[in-house]
Residue frames as a rotation matrix with the C-alpha (Angstrom) as fourth column:
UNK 1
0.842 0.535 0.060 30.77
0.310 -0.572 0.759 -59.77
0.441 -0.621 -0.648 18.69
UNK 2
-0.349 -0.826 0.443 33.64
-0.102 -0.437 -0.894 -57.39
0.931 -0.357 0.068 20.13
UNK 3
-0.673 -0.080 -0.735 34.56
0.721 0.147 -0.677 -57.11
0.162 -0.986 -0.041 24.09
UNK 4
-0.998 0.018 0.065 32.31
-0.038 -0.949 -0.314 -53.98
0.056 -0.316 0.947 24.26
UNK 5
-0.206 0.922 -0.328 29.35
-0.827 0.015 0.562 -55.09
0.523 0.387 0.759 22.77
UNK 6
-0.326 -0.197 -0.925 29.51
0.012 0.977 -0.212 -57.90
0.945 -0.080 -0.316 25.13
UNK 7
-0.706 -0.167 -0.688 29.72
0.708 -0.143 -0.692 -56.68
0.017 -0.976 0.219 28.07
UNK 8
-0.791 0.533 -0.301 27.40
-0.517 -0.845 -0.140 -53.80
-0.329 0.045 0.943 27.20
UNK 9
-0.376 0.443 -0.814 25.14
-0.581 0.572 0.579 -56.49
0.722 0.691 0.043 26.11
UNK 10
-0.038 0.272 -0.962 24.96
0.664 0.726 0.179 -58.60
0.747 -0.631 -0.208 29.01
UNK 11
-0.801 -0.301 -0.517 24.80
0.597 -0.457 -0.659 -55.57
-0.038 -0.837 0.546 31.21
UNK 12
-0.386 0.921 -0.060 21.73
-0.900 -0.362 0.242 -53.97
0.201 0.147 0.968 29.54
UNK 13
-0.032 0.408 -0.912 20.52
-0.343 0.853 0.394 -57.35
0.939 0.326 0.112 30.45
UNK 14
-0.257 -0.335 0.906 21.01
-0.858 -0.352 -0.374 -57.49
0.445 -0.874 -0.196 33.74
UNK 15
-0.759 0.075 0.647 18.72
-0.434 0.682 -0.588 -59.83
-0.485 -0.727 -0.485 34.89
UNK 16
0.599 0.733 -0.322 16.92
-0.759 0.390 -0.522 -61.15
-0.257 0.557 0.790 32.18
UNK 17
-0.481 -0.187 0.857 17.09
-0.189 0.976 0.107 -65.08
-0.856 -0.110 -0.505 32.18
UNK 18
0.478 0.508 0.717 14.97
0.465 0.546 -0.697 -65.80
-0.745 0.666 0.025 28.83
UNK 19
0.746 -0.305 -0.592 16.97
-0.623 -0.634 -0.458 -65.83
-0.235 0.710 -0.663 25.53
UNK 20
0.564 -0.811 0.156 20.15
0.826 0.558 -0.087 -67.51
-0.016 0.178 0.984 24.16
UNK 21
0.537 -0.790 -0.297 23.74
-0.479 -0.575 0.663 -65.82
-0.695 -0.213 -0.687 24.51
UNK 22
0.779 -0.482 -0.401 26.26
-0.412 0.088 -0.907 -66.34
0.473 0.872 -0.131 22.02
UNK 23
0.391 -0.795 -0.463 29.69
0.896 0.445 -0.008 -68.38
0.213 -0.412 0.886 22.80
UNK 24
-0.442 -0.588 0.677 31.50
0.384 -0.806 -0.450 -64.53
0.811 0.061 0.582 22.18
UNK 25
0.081 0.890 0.448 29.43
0.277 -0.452 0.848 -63.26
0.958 0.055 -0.283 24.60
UNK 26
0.976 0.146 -0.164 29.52
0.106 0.343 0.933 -65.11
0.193 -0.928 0.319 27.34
UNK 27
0.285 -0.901 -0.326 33.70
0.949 0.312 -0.032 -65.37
0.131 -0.301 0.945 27.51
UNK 28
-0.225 -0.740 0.634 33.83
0.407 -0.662 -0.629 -62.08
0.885 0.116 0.450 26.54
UNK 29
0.547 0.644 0.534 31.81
-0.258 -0.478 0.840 -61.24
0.796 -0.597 -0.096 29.75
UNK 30
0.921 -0.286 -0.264 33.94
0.370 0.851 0.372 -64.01
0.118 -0.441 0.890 31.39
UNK 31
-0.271 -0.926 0.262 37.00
0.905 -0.338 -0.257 -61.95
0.327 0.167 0.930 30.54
UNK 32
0.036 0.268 0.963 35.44
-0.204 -0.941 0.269 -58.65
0.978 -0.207 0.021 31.39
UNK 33
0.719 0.556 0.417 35.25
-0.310 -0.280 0.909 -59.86
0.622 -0.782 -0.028 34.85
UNK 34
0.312 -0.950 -0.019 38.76
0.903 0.302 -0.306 -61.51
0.296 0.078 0.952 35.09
UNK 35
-0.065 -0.349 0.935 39.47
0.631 -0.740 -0.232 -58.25
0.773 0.575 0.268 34.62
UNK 36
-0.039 0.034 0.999 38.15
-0.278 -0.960 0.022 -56.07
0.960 -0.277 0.047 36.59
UNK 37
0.938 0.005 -0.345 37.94
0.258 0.654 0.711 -58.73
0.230 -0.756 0.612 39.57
UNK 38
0.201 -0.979 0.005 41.91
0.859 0.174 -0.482 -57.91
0.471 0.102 0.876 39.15
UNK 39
-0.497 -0.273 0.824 41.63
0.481 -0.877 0.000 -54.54
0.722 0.396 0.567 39.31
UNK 40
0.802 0.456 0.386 38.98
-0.347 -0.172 0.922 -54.38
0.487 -0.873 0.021 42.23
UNK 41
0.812 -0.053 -0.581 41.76
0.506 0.558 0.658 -56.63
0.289 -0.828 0.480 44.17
UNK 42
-0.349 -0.935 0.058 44.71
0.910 -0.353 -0.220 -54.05
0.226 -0.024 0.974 43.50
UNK 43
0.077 0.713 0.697 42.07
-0.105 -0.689 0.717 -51.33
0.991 -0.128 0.022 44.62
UNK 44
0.853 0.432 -0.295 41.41
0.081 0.447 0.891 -53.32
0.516 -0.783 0.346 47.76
UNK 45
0.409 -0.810 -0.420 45.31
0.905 0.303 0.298 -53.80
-0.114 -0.502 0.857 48.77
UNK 46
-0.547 -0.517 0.658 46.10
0.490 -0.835 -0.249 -49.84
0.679 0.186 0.710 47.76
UNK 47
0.073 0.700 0.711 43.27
-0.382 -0.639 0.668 -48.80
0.921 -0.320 0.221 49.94
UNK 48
-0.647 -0.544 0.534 44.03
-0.611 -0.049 -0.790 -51.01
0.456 -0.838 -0.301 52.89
UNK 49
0.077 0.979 0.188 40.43
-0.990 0.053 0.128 -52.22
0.116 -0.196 0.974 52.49
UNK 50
0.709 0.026 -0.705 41.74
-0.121 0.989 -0.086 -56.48
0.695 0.146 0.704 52.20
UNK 51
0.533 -0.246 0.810 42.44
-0.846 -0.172 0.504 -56.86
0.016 -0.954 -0.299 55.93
UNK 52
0.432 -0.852 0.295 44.04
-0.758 -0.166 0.631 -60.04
-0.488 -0.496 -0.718 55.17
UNK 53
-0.539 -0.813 0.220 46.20
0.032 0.242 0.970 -60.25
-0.842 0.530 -0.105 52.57
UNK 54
-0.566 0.013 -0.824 45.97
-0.674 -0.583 0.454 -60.36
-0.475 0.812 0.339 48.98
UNK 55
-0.584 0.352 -0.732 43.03
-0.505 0.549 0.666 -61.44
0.636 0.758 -0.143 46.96
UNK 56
-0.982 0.169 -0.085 41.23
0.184 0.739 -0.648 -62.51
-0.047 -0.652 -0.757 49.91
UNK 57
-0.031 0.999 0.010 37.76
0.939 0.025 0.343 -60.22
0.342 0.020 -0.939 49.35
UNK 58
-0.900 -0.283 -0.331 38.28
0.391 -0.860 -0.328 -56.57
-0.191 -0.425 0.885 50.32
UNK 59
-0.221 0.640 -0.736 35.41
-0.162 -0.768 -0.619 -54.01
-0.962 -0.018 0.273 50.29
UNK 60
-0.130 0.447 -0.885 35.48
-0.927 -0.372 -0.052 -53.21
-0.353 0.814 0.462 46.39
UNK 61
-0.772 -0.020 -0.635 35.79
-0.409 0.781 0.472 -56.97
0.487 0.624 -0.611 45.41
UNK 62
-0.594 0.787 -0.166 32.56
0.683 0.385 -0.621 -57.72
-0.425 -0.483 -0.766 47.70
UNK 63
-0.111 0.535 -0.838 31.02
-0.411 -0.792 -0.452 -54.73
-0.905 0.294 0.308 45.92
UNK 64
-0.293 -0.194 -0.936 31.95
-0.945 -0.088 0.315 -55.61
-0.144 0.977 -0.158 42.67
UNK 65
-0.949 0.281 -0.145 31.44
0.257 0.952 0.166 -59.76
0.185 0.120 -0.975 43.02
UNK 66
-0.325 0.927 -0.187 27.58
0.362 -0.061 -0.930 -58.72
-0.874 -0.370 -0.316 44.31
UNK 67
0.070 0.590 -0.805 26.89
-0.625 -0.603 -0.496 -56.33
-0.778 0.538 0.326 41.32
UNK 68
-0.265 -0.457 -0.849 28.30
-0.964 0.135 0.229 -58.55
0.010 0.879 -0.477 38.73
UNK 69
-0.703 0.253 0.664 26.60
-0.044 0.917 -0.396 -62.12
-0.710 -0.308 -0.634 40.39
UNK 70
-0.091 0.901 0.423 23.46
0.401 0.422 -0.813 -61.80
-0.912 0.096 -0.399 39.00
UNK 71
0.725 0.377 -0.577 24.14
-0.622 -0.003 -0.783 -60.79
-0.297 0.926 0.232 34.80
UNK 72
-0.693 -0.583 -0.425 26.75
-0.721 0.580 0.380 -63.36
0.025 0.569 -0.822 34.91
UNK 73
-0.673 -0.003 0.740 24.56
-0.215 0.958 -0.192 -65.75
-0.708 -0.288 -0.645 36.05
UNK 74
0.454 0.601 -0.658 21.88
-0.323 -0.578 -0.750 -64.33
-0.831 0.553 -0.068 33.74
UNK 75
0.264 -0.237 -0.935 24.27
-0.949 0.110 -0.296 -65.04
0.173 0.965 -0.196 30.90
UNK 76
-0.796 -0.471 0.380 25.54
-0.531 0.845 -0.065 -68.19
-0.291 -0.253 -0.923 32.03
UNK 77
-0.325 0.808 0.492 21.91
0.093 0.545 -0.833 -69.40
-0.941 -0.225 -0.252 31.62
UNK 78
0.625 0.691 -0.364 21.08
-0.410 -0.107 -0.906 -68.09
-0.665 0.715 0.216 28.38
UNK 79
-0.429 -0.606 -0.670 24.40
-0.874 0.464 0.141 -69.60
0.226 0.646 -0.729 27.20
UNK 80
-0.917 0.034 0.398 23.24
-0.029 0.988 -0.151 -72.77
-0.399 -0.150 -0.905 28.22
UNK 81
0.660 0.749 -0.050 19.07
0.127 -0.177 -0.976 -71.95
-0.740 0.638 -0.212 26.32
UNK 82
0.359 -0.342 -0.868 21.63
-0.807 -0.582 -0.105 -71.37
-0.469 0.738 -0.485 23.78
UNK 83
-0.954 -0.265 -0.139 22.84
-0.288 0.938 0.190 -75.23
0.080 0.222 -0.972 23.66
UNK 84
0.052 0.994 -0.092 18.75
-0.627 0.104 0.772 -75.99
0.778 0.018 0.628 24.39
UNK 85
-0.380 -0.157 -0.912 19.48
0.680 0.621 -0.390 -77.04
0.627 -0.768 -0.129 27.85
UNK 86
0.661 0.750 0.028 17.12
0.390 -0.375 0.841 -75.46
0.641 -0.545 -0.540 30.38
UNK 87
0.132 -0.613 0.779 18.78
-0.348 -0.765 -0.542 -72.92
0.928 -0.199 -0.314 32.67
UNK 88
0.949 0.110 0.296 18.55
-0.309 0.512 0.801 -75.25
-0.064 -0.852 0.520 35.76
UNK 89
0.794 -0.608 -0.018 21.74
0.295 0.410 -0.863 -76.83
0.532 0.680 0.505 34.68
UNK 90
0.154 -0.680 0.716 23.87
-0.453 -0.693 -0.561 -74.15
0.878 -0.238 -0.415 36.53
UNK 91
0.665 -0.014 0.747 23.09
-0.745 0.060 0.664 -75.83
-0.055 -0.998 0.029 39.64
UNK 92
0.902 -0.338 -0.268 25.36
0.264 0.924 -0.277 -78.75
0.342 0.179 0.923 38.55
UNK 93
0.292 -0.723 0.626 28.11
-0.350 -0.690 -0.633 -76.30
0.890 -0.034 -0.455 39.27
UNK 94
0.334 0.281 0.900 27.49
-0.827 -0.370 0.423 -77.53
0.452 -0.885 0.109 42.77
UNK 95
0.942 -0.140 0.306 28.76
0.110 0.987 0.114 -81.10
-0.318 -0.074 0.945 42.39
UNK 96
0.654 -0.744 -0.136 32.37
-0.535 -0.582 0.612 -80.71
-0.535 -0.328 -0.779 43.08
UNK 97
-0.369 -0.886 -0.280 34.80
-0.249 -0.196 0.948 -80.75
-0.895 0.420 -0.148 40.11
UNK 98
-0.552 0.411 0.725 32.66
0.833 0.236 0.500 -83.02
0.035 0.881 -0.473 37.46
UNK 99
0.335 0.913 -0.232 30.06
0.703 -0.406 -0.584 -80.17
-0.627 0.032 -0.778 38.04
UNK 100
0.191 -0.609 -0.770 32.62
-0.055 -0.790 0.611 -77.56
-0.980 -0.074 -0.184 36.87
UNK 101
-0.676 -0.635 0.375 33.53
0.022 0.491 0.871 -79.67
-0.737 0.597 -0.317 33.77
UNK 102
-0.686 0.553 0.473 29.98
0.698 0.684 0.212 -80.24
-0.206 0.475 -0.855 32.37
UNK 103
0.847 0.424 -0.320 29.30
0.155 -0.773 -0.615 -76.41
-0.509 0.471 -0.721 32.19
UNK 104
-0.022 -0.692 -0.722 32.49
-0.600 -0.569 0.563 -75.87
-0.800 0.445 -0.403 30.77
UNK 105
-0.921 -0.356 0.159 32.17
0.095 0.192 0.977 -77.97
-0.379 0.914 -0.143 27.96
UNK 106
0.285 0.955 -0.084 28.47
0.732 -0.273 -0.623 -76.64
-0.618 0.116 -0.777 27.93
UNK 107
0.445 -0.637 -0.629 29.92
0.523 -0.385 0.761 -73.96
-0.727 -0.668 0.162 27.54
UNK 108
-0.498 -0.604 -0.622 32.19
-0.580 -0.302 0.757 -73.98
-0.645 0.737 -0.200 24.93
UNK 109
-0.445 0.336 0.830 29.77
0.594 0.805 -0.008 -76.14
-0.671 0.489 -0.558 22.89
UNK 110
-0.997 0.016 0.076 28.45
0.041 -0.720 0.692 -74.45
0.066 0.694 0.717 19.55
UNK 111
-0.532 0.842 0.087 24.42
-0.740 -0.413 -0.531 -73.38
-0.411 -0.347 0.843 19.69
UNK 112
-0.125 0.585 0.801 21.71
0.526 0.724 -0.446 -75.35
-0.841 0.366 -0.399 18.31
UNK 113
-0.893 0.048 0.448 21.26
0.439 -0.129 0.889 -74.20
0.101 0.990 0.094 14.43
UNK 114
-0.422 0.878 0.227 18.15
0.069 -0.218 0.973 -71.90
0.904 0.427 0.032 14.17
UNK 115
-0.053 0.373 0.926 15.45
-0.953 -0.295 0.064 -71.16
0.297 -0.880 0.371 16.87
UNK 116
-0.347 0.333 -0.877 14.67
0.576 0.813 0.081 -73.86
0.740 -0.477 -0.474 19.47
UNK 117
-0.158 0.242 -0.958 12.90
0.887 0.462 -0.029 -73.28
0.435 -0.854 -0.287 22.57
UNK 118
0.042 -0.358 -0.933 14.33
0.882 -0.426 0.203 -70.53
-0.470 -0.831 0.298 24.14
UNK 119
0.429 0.311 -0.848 14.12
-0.008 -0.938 -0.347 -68.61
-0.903 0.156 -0.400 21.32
UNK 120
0.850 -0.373 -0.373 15.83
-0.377 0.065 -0.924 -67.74
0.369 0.926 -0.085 17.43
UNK 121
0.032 -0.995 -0.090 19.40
0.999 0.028 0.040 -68.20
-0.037 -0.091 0.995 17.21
UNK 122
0.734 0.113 -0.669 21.49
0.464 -0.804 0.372 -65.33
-0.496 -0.584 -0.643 18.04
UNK 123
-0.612 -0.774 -0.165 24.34
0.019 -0.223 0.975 -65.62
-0.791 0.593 0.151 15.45
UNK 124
-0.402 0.368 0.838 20.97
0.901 -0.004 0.434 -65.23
0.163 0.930 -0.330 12.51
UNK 125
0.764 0.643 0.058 20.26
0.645 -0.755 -0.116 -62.06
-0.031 0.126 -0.992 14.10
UNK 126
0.190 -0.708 -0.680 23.84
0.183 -0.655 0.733 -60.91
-0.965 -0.264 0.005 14.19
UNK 127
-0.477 -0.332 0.814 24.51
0.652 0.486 0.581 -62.21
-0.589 0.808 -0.015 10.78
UNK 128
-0.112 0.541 0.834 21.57
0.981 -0.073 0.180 -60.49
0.158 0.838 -0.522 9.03
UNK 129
0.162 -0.207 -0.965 22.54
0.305 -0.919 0.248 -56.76
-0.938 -0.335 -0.086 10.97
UNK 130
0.877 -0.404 -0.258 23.52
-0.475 -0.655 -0.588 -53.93
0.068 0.639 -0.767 8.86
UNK 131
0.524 -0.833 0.179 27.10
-0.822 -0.439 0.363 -54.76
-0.223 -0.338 -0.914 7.65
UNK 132
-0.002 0.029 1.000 27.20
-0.318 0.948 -0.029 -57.57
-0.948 -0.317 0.007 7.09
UNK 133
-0.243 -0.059 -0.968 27.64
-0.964 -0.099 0.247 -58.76
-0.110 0.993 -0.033 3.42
């Protein structure tokens, strides 16, 4: 899955929680917001709008962190229906530092082979696309 189809992927998705996400997916989404998170804060300090100092939350990064909350979390969850772990999971996030750890190696863990639960696998419908030999 390329950086486009990612992000254009999890954005036509917005807020749909049922499904599995792919590992590509999700980072690339993960990187897509790196990204422009950067780019909203050098917005913020050219406009005048991050009253104090850099990287602190200006106007467009409170715009942008609001619009972009709810398909990350959105993917975050189907990456995790993607390991067959129920989307509740995120809240662990909340248990300072181990919480952090135990989605990241969610995370980066490979799917479950084939459908489970939550739904097919998502790398047998990518696989069997046009193109694919």
């Amino acid at each position: 899955m390329s950086f486009t189809a990612a992000v254009r992927s999890v954005l036509s998705q917005y807020a749909q929680f049922g499904g599995r996400a792919r590992r590509a997916e999700y980072w690339w989404f993960v990187l897509f917001s790196i990204l422009v998170g950067i780019a909203a804060n050098i917005i913020d300090v050219i406009l005048g709008t991050d009253s104090s100092g850099w990287g602190s939350g200006g106007l467009v990064s409170v715009l942008l962190n609001l619009a972009l909350f709810l398909p990350g979390l959105a993917v975050a969850v189907r990456r995790l229906h993607d390991t067959d772990r129920t989307g509740w999971w995120v809240l662990i996030a909340l248990v300072p530092i181990v919480g952090f750890i135990v989605l990241l190696v969610f995370f980066l863990m490979d799917g479950t082979p084939g459908p489970n639960r939550f739904g097919p696998s998502p790398k047998a419908s990518e696989l069997s696309a046009p193109g694919w030999a």
